[in-house]
C-alpha positions as CSV (number, residue, x, y, z in Angstrom):
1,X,-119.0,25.8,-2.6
2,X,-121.2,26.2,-5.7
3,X,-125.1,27.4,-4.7
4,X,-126.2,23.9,-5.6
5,X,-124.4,21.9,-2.8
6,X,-125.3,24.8,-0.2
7,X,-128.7,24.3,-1.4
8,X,-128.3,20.1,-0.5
9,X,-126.5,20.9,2.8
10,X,-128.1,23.8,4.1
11,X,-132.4,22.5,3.1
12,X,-132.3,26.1,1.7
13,X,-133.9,25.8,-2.0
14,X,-131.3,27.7,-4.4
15,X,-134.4,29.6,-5.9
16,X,-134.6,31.2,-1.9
17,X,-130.8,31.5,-1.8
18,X,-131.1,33.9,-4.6
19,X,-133.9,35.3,-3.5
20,X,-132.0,36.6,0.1
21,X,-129.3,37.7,-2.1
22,X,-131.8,40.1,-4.4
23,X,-132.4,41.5,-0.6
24,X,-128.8,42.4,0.2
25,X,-129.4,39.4,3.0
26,X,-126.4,37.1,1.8
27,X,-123.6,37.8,-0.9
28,X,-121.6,35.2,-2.1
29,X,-118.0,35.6,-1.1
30,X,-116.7,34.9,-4.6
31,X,-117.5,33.9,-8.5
32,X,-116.1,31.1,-10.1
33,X,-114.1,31.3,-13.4
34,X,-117.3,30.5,-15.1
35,X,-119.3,33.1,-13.0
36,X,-121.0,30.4,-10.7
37,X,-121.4,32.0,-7.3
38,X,-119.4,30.3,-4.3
39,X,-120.2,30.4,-1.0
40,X,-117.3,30.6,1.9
41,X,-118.1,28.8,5.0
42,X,-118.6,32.3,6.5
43,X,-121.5,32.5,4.2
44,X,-123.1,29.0,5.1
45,X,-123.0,30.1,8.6
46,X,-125.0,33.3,8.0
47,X,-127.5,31.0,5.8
48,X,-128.1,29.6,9.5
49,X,-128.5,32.7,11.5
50,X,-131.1,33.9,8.7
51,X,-132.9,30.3,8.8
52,X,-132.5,30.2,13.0
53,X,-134.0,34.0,12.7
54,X,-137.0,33.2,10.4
55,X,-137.6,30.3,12.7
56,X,-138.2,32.8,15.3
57,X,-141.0,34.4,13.4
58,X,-139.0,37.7,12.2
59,X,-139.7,39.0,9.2
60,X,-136.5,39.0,6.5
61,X,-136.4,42.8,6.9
62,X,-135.9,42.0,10.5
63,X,-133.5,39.6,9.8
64,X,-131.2,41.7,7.9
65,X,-131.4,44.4,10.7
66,X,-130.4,42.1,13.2
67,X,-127.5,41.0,11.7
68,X,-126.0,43.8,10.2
69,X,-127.2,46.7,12.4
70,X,-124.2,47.2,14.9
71,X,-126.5,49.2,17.8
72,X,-129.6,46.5,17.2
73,X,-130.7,44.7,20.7
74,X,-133.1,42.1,20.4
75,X,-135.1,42.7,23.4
76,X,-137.2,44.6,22.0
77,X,-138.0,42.7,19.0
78,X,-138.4,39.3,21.0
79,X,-141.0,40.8,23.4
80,X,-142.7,42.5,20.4
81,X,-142.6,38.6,19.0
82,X,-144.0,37.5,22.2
83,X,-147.1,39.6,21.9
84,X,-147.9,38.7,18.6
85,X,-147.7,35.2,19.1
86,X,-149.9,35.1,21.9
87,X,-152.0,37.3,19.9
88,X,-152.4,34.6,17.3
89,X,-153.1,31.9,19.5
90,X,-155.8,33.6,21.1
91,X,-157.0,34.6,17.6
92,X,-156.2,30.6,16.5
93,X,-157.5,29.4,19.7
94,X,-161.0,31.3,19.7
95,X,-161.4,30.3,16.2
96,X,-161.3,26.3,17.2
97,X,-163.9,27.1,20.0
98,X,-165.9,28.4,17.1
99,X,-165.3,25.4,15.4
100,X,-166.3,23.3,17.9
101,X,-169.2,24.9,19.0
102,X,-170.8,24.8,15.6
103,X,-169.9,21.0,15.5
104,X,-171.1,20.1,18.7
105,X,-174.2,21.4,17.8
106,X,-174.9,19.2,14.6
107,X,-175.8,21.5,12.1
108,X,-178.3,19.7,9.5
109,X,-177.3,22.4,6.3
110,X,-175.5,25.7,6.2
111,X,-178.7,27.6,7.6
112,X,-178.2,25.8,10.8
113,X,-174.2,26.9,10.2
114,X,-175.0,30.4,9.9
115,X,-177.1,30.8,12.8
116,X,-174.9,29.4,15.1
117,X,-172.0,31.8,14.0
118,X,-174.8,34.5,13.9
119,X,-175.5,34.0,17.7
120,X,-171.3,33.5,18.7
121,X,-171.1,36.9,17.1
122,X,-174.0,38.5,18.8
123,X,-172.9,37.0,21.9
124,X,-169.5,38.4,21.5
125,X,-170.5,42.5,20.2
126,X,-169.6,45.4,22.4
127,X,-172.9,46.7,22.8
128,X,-174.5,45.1,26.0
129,X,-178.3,45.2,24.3
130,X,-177.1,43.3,21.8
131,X,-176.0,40.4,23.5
132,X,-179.0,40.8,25.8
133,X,-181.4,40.7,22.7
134,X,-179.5,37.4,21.1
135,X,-179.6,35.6,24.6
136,X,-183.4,36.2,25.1
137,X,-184.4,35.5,21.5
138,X,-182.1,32.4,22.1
139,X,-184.0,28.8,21.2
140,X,-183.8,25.8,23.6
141,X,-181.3,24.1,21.7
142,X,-178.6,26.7,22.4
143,X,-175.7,24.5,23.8
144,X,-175.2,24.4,27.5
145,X,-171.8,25.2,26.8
146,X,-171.8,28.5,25.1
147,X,-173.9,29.9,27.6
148,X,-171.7,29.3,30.1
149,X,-168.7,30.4,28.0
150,X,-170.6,33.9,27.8
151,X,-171.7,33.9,31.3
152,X,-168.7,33.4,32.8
153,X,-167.3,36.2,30.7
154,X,-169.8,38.7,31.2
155,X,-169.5,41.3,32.9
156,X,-172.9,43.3,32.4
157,X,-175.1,42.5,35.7
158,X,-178.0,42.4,33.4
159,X,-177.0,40.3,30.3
160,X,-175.2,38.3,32.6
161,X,-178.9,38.1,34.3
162,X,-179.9,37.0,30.9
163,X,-177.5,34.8,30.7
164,X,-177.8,32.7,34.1
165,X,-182.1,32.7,33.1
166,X,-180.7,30.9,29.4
167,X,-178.8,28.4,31.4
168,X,-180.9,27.2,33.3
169,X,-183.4,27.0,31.0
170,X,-181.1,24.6,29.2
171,X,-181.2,21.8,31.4
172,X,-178.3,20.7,33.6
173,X,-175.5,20.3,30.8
174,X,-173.6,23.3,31.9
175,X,-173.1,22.5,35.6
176,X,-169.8,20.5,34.9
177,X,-168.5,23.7,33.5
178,X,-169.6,26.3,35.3
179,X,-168.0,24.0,38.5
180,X,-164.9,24.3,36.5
181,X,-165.1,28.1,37.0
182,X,-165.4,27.5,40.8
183,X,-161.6,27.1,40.2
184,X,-160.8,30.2,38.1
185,X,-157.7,32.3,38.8
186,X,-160.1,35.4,38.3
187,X,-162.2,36.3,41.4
188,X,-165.1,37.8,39.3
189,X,-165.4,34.3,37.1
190,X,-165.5,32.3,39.8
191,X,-168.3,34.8,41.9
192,X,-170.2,34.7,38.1
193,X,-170.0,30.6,38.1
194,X,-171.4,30.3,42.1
195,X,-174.2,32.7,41.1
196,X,-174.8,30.5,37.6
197,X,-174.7,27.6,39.9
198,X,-177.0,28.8,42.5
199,X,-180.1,29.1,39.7
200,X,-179.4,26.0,38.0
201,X,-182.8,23.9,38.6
202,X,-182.4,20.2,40.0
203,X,-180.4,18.6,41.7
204,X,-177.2,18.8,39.4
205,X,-175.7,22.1,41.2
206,X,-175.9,21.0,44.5
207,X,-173.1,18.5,44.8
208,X,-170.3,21.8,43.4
209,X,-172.4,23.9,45.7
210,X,-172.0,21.7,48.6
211,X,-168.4,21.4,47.5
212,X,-168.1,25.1,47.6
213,X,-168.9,25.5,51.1
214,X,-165.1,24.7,51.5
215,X,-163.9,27.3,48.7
216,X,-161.0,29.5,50.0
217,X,-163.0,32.2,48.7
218,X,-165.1,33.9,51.1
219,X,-167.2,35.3,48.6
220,X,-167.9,31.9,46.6
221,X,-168.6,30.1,50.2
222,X,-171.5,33.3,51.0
223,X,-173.5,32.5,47.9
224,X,-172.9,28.7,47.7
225,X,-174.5,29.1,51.4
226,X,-177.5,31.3,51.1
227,X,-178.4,28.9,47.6
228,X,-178.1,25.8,49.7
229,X,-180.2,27.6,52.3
230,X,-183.1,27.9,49.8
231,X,-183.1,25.0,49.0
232,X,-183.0,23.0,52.2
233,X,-179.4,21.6,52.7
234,X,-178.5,22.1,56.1
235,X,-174.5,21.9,56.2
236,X,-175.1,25.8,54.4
237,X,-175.8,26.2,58.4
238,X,-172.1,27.4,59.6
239,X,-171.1,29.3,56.6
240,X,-174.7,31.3,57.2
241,X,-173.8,32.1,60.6
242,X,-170.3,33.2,59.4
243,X,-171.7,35.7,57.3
244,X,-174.1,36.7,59.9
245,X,-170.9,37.3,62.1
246,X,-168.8,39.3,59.2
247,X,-171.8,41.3,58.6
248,X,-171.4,40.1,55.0
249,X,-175.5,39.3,53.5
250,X,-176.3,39.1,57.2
251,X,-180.1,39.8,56.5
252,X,-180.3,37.2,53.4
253,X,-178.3,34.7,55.8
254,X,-180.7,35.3,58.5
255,X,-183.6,35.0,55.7
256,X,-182.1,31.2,54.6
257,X,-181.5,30.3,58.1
258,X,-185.2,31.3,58.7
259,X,-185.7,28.4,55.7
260,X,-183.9,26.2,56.7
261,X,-185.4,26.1,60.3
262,X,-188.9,24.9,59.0
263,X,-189.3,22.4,61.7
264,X,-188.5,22.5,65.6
265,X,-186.0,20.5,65.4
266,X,-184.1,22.1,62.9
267,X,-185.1,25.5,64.5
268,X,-183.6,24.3,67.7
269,X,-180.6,23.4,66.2
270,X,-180.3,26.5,64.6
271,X,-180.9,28.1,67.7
272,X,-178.2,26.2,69.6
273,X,-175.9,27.5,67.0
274,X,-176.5,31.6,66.7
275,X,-176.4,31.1,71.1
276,X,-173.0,29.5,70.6
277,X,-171.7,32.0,68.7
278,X,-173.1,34.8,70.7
279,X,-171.4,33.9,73.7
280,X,-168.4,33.3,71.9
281,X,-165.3,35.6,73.1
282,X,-164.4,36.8,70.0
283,X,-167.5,37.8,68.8
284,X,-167.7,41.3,68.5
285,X,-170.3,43.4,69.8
286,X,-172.1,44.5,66.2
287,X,-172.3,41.0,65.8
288,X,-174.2,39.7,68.4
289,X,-177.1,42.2,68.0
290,X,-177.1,40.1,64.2
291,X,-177.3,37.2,66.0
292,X,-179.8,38.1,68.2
293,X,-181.6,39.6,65.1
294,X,-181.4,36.1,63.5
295,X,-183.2,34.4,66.4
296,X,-186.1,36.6,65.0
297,X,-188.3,34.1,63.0
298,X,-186.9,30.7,64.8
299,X,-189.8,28.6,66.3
300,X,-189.0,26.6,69.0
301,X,-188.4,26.7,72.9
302,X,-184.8,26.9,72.1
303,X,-185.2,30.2,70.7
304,X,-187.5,31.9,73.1
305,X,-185.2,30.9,75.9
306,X,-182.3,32.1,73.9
307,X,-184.4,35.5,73.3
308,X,-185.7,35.7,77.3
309,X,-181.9,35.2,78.8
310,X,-180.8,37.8,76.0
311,X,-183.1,40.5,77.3
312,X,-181.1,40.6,80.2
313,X,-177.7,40.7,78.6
314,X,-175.3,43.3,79.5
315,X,-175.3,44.4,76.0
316,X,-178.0,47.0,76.2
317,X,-177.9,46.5,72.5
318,X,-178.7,42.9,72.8
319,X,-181.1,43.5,75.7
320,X,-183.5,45.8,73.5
321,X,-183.7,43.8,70.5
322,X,-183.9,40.7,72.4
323,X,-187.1,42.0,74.3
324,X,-188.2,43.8,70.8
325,X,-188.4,40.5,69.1
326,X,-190.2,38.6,72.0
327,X,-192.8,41.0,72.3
328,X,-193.5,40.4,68.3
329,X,-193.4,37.0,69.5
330,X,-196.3,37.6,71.8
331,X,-198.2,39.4,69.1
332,X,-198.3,36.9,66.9
C-alpha cells in the first residue's frame, strides 16, 4: 500500500507519515519498483499503536520507547501522565475562575481588567502580609465571591481575619457560598465557612447556621451554636449545653446561654435544661460543676432553686460552687 492510501485510511496526513519515519518511529516494509514506499499491514497497525499512544498524551519520543524498548512497563509512564493532566486542569481550571471573576465583575476598560487580576494575584502570593495588605486596601465592590474563594482557602488566622471583616462588609452575596463550604470534604474549610458565616451581618446567615446545628461535625455545630446564641435564636440552646457537657467552649457557651436568657422566661427554660442534664446519669462529674457554673448569671426562681438544692449535692464539687454563686447572688 503506497503512503497515499495509508494516508486516506489511516486520517494520518502523509506529510506526518514521513515525519515519524525521519524519527526512526515507522519504516516502510518495502519500495516499489519506482521507489514509492509501501506499507505492509504490519506497518498500518503500528500507525495505530503510535496514533492510540499520542492520544494518550505521550510524547513521540515516548512513543517509540514504548514500542520498541523490550524491558519498558507503562506504569510508570501512565501515573507520570496522570499527574500532569491533573496538573493541567487545575492550571486550566484556575485560569476559567480567573476568567470569570474578571467578567462577573464588569470591567468598564482594561484599567478595571488590570486591577482585578492585580488583586487575584495579591490574593493568591505566598507572603501572608501581602494578602492581608490587598484585602484591607480592598474597595466595596470586590465580589462577594472571591472573598469567599480566599477565605475559605486561607489558612493564616489573621488574613483569614481580614478576610471574614471584607466579607461581611460586602453585603450578604457570599452566604450561598460560604453554605456550600458547610459541605466541604476538608474539616478546616468547612470550620473557616461556619466562622465566615457566624460574622455575616443580617439575617442571610442564619437560615445555614440554623441548618448547621444538625452538621455531623461537632466542631461546625459548636460555632454555628455560640453565633446563634449572640444573636438571639434559641434552638442554639441544646448544642450550647452539649458543649458545656464536652467541656468544648464551655465558658463562651455559658456566656451565649447567659444571652440568650434575657428574659425569665427564657432564663427558666434555660434553667430547666442545665438541671436536666445535671441529673443526668451519664453526666460526668467535671461536667456538672460546668453546669452548675452555667446557672451563674441566669435570673429567675428556676435558677436560684436549681442553685439552693445544688448546695446540698453530694458532689462537694457541686456543693461549693453552688453556694459560691448564690452568695454572689445575694451581693448583687
Amino acid at each position: 500500500m503506497l503512503i497515499g492510501e495509508v494516508a486516506r485510511r489511516s486520517g494520518v496526513s502523509a506529510r506526518m507519515l514521513r515525519h515519524y519515519e525521519s524519527l526512526g518511529l515507522l519504516r516502510p516494509s518495502g519500495r516499489s519498483g519506482s521507489g514509492y514506499r509501501e506499507y505492509s499491514g504490519e506497518d498500518i497497525r503500528r500507525i495505530f499503536h503510535i496514533e492510540s499512544l499520542r492520544s494518550l498524551g505521550l510524547s513521540l519520543r515516548e512513543v517509540g520507547r514504548a514500542l520498541d524498548d523490550p524491558g519498558f512497563t507503562p506504569s510508570e509512564l501512565v501515573e507520570d501522565l496522570i499527574r500532569q493532566t491533573r496538573e493541567r486542569i487545575a492550571a486550566e481550571t484556575e485560569l476559567l475562575t480567573r476568567l470569570s471573576r474578571i467578567d462577573a465583575a464588569e470591567p468598564a476598560g482594561w484599567e478595571d481588567v488590570l486591577q482585578v487580576v492585580a488583586f487575584l494575584q495579591a490574593l493568591a502570593s505566598k507572603s501572608a502580609a501581602a494578602r492581608q495588605r490587598a484585602v484591607l486596601s480592598s474597595s466595596d465592590e470586590v465580589l462577594a465571591e472571591v472573598l469567599v474563594e480566599a477565605v475559605l482557602r486561607e489558612t493564616d488566622p489573621i488574613v483569614a481575619g481580614a478576610l471574614r471583616w471584607a466579607l461581611a462588609r460586602s453585603g450578604e452575596g457570599g452566604t450561598a457560598l460560604l453554605a456550600e463550604g458547610l459541605g466541604s470534604p476538608v474539616a478546616a474549610v468547612r470550620e473557616r465557612a461556619v466562622q465566615s458565616l457566624a460574622e455575616m451581618p443580617g439575617d442571610a446567615a442564619t437560615a445555614p447556621l440554623r441548618d448547621a446545628l444538625a452538621h455531623p461535625d461537632v466542631v461546625v455545630r459548636g460555632h454555628a451554636a455560640l453565633a446563634l446564641g449572640t444573636r438571639g435564636v434559641a434552638e442554639a440552646v441544646p448544642a450550647l449545653i452539649d458543649m458545656i457537657v464536652a467541656g468544648r467552649n464551655d465558658t463562651d457557651a455559658a456566656d451565649a446561654l447567659s444571652t440568650l436568657a434575657s428574659d425569665a422566661g427564657t432564663a427558666d427554660d434555660v434553667a430547666t435544661r442545665l438541671v436536666d442534664r445535671l441529673a443526668h446519669d451519664t453526666t460526668t462529674a467535671p461536667a456538672r460543676v460546668r453546669l452548675t457554673q452555667a446557672l451563674a448569671d441566669l435570673t429567675g426562681s428556676t435558677a436560684s432553686r436549681a442553685l439552693t438544692e445544688l448546695s446540698q449535692d453530694e458532689d462537694r464539687a457541686v456543693a461549693v460552687t453552688a453556694m459560691y454563686l448564690l452568695r454572689l447572688r445575694d451581693a448583687r
